[in-house]
C-alpha positions in Angstrom: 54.6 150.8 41.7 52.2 148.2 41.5 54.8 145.2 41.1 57.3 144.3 43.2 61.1 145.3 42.6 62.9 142.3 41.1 66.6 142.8 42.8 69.7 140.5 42.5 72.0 140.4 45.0 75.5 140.2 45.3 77.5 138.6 48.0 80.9 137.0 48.5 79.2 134.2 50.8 75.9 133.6 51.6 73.8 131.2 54.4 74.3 128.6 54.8 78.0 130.1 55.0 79.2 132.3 57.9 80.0 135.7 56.8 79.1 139.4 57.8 78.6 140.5 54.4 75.8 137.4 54.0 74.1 138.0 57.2 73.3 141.3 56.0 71.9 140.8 52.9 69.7 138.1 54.5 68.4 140.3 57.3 67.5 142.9 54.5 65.9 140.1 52.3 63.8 139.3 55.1 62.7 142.7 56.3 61.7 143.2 52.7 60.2 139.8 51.3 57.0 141.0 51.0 58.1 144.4 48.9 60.9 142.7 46.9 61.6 139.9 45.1 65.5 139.1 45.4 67.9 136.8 43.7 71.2 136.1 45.3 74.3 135.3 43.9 77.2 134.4 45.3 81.1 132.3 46.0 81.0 129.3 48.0 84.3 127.4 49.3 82.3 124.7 49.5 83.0 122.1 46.3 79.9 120.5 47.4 77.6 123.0 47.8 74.6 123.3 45.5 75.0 125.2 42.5 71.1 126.6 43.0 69.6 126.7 46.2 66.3 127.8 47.6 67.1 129.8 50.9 63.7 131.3 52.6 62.3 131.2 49.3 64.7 133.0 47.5 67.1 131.7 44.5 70.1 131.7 45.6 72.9 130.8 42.3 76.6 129.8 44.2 79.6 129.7 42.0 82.7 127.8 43.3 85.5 129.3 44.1 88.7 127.9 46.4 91.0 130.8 46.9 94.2 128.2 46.9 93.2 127.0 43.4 93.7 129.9 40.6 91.6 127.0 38.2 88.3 127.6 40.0 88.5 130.7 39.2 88.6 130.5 35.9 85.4 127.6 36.1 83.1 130.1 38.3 83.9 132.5 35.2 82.6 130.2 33.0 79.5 129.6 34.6 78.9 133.3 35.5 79.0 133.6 31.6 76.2 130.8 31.0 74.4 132.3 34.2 74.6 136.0 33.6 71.8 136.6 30.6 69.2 134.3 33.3 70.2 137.0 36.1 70.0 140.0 34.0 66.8 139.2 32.5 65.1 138.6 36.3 66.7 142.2 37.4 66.3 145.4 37.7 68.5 146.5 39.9 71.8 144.5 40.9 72.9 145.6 44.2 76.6 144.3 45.3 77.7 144.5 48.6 81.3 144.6 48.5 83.6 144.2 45.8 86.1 141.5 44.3 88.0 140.6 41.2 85.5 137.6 40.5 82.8 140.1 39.9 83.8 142.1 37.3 82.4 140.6 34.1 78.7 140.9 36.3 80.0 145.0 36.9 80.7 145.0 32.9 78.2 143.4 31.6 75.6 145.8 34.0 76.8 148.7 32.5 76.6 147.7 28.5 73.1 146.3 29.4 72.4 149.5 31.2 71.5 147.5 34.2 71.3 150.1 37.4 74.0 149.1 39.9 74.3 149.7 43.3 77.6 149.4 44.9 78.1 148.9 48.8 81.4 149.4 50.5 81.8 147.0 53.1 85.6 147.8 54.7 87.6 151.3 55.3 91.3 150.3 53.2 89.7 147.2 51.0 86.4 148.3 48.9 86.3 152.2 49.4 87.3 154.0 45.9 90.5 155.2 46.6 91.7 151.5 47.9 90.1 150.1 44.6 91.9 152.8 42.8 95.5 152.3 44.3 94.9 148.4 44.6 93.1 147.2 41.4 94.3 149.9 39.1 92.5 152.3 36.4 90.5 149.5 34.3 88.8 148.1 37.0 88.3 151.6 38.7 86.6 152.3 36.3 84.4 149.9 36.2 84.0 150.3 40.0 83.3 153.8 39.5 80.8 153.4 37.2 78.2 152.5 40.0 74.6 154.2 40.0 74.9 154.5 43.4 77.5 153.7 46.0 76.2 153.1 49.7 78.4 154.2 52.6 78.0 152.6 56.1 80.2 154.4 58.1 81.4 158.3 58.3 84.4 157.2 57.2 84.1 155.5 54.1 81.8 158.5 53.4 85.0 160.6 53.8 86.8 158.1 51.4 84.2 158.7 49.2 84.4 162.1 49.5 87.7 162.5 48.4 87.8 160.1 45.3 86.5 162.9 43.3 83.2 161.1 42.6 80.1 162.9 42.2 78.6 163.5 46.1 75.0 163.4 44.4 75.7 159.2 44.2 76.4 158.9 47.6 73.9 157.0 50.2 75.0 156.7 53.9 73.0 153.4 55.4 74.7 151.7 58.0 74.5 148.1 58.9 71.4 147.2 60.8 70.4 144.7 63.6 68.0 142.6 64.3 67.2 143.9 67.6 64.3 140.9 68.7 66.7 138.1 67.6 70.0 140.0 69.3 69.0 141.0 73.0 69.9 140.2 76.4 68.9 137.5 78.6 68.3 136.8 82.1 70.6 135.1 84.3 68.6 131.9 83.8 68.3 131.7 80.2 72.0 132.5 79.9 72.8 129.1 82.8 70.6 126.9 80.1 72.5 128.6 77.0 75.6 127.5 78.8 74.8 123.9 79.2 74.0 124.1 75.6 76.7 124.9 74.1 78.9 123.5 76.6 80.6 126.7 78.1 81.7 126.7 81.6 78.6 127.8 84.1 80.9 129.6 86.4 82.8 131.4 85.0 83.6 134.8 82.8 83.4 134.4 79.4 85.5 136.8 77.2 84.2 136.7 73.6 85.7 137.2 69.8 84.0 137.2 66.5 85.5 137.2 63.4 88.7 135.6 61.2 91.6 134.6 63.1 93.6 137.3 61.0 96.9 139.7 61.7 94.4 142.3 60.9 91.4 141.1 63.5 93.9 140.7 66.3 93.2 137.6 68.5 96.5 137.3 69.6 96.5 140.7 70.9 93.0 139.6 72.8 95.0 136.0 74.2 97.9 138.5 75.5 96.0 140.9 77.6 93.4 138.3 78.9 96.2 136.1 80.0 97.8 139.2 81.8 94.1 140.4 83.3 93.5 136.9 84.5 96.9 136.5 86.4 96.4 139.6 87.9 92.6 139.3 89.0 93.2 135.6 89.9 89.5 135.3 88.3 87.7 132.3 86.5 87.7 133.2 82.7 87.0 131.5 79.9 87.7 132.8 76.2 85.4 131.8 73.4 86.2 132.5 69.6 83.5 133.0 67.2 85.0 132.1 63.4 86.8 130.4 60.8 90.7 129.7 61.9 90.7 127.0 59.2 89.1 127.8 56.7 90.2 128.2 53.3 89.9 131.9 53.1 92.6 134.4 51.9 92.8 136.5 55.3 93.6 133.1 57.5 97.4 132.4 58.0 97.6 128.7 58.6 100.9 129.2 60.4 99.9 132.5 62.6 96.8 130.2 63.6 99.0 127.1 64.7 101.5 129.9 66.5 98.1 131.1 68.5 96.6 127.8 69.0 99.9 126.2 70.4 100.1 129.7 72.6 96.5 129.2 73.9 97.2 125.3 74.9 100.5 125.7 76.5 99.0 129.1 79.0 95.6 128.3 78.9 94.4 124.1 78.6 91.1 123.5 78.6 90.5 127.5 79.0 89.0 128.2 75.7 86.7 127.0 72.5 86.8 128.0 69.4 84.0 127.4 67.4 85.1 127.6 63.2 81.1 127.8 61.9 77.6 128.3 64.1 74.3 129.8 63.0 73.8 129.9 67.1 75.8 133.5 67.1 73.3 135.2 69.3 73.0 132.4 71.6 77.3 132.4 71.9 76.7 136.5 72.7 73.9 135.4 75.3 76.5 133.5 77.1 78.4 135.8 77.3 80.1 138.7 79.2 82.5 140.3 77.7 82.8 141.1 74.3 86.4 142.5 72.5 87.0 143.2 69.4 91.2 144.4 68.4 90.5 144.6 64.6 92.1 147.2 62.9 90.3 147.2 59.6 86.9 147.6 59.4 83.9 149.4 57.6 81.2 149.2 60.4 81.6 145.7 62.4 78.6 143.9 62.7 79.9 141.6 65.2 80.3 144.5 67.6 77.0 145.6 66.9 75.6 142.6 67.9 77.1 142.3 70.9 76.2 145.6 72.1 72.8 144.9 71.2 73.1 141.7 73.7 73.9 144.2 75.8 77.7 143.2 77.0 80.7 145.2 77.7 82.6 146.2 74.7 86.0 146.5 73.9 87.6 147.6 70.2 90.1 149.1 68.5 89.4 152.8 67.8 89.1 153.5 63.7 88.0 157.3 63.8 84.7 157.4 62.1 83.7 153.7 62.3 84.0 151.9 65.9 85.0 155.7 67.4 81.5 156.8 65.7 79.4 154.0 67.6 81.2 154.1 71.3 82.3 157.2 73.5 84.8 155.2 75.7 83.7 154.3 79.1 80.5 155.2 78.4 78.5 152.9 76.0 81.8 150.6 75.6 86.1 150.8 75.9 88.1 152.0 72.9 91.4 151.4 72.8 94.8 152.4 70.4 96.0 149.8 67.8 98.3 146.9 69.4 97.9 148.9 73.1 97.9 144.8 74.9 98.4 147.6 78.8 95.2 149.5 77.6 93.6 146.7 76.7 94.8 144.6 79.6 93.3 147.5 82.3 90.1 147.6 81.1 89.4 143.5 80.8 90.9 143.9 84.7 87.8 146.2 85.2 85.3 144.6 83.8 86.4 141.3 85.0 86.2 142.5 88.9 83.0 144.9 88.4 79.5 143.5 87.6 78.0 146.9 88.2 80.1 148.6 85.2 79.6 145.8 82.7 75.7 146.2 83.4 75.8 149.4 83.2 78.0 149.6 80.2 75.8 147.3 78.6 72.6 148.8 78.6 74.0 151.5 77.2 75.8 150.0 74.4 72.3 148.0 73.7 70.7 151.6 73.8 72.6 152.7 71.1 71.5 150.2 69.1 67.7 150.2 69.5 68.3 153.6 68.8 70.4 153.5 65.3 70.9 150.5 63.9 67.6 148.5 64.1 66.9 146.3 60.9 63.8 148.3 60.5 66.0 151.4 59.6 68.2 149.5 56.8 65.5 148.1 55.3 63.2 151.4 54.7 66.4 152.9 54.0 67.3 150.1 51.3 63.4 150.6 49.8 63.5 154.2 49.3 67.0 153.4 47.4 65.4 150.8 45.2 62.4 153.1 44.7 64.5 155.6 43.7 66.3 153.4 40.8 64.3 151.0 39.3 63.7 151.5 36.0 60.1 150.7 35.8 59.3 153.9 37.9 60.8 156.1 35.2 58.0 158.4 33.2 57.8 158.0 29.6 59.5 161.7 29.0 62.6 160.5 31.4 62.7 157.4 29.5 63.1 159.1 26.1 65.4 161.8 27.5 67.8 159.0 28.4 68.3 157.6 25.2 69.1 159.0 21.9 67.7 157.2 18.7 70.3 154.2 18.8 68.4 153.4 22.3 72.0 154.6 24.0 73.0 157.0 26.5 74.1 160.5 25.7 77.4 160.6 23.7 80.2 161.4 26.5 78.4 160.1 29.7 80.1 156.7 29.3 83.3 158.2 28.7 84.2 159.8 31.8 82.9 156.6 34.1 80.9 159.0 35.8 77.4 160.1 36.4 75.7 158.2 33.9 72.7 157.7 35.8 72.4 161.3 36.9 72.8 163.0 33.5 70.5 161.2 32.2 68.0 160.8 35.0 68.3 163.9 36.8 64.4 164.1 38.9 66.4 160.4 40.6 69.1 161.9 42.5 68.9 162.0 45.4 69.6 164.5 48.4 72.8 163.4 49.8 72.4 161.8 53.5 74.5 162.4 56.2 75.4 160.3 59.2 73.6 160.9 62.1 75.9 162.7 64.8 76.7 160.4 67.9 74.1 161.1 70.8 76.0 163.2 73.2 
């Protein structure tokens, strides 16, 4: 195709916002700005915030949402609606990564306009089909499941899938990717200066967390084994959170934040930082040493693949076919049970008192990234994907095969939710792909 793609992407938060979901969307605008023209649309907490926004030269349309006030809601609705035929007209493909309630008009309105969709599950238990199907019941399955093509970044939302009883021919397995320049390590010079910058301690260990401060991400089991590693190594450590304890997001408990915060002040004064929003996250890893991650719901962590592609000592929660699928314990990084604080405890004790392992740990785990999760990957990956479904790349036999004389699909294919696109456009589907096997 001689013209660029025209996609729109959607995201639940997007830069300037801090969110994993919006970091990878822009690293796959980026790697493919001068293939693809994007659009982005997205929520924003932020009453503020710019309805339209130029970001890297890329529209980007933010809708207002505050999760405490049901009436915003209902306003972001009414601008989607004025919004939507703008959108629609620009695209040819809308690509959502992840999937909420405030989106389902957009899903709807794809699917009368016979708009290809592609649908990205973001997190094992939220956005896979058979948590959409038990949480959101059958209407908006259905419109979840009418997806052209659902994209799978771990082996075990693949297995979700798998099981869902949608059609394995719609299935795409591209895992989150890395900017592997941006995210590397440093020498010990470079990481004194990023110190002083952002005011960490020069001295001393630096244990590091990314993410919510959630029940489900675990900080508080993180706070209860590094207190008990520290007391019994008698070593300087220091432990740095990454993420919004304030914000007004639905997975942060105001009161199991104060509980942790007034922990944290009475054990440790003066012995931590929490930093709610930075841009400066692979600067933070830089300084780092250690990096743990207890969450016990994810779809495939891109804070821990970050910090492996620093190059630091990993610790996480093992979810079979997601973190269990990137580290082989005590190899490239430590996996531990859910809510094991002794496991957990043991292994900070290790790293904490052995330079050698944490190297040595570390080059590995930044190995394993170079090796399967570059940017490069996602974004070729992503291309083909586009390729494969824009409409414009349809001959004029497939076109007219697609429709019947009232310009509509087949009678039927809408009925069942299901294959819509294949039915109709059978040369586009596509081989399935399977995960790459962990190196041995």
């Amino acid at each position: 195709m001689s013209e660029r793609q025209q996609i729109l992407m959607v995201v639940g938060a997007y830069y300037p916002e801090v969110s994993g979901g919006g970091l990878q969307c822009r690293t796959l605008i980026r790697a493919l700005s001068e293939r693809v023209s994007f659009t982005v649309l997205t929520t924003t907490t932020l009453a503020a915030g710019q309805v339209r926004d130029l970001i890297d030269d890329v529209p980007v349309y933010r809708l207002y949402v505050d999760p405490q006030k049901p009436w915003t809601k209902c306003r972001a609705l009414f601008r989607l609606l004025r919004l939507a035929p703008e959108l629609l007209r620009r695209c040819q493909i809308i690509h959502f990564h992840g999937f909420t309630q405030k989106m389902i008009f957009l899903r709807a309105l794809a699917r009368i306009l016979r708009v290809p969709v592609i649908q990205k599950m973001t997190s094992l238990g939220y956005d896979d089909p058979l948590s959409i199907r038990r949480r959101q019941g059958a209407l908006v399955y259905r419109i979840f499941a009418s997806a052209n093509r659902f994209v799978s970044v771990s082996p075990a939302l693949s297995d979700r899938y798998a099981t869902s009883g949608l059609s394995p021919s719609r299935l795409t397995f591209v895992p989150n990717g890395v900017d592997v320049n941006r995210f590397q390590p440093v020498e010990s010079w470079e990481k004194t200066r990023l110190r002083n910058k952002h005011r960490l301690p020069a001295d001393a260990h630096i244990v590091t967390f990314v993410g919510f401060w959630s029940l489900e991400k675990g900080p508080e089991l993180l706070v209860d084994a590094w207190l008990s590693a520290v007391r019994a190594t008698r070593r300087s450590s220091f432990l740095l959170f990454l993420g919004a304890s304030s914000t007004p997001h639905l997975e942060v408990d105001p009161t199991y934040v104060r509980r942790l915060r007034e922990w944290l002040d009475y054990e440790a004064p003066g012995c931590y930082k929490v930093v709610e929003q930075t841009h400066a996250v692979a600067e933070h890893l830089q300084s780092s040493d250690i990096f743990v991650l207890p969450s016990v719901r994810e779809g495939l962590p891109n804070a821990l693949l970050e910090a492996m592609a620093v190059g630091l000592a990993c610790i996480t929660v093992d979810i079979p076919g997601v973190t269990g699928w990137i580290l082989r314990d005590s190899d490239n990084g430590f996996l531990v049970q859910p809510g094991d604080v002794a496991t957990l405890q043991r292994v900070l004790v290790r790293l904490l008192t052995d330079e050698d392992l944490r190297r040595m740990v570390g080059e590995r785990a930044r190995s394993t990234v170079a090796q399967r999760f570059s940017t490069q990957m996602l974004a070729e990956a992503y291309f083909d994907l586009y390729t494969r479904l824009t409409p414009s790349s349809l001959t004029l036999p497939d076109a007219l095969a697609a429709r019947k004389n009232d310009g509509h699909f087949p009678a039927g294919i809408y009925d069942t939710g299901l294959d819509e696109w294949d039915v109709a456009h059978p040369h586009l589907t596509p081989v399935p792909v399977e995960p790459p096997a962990a190196p041995r």
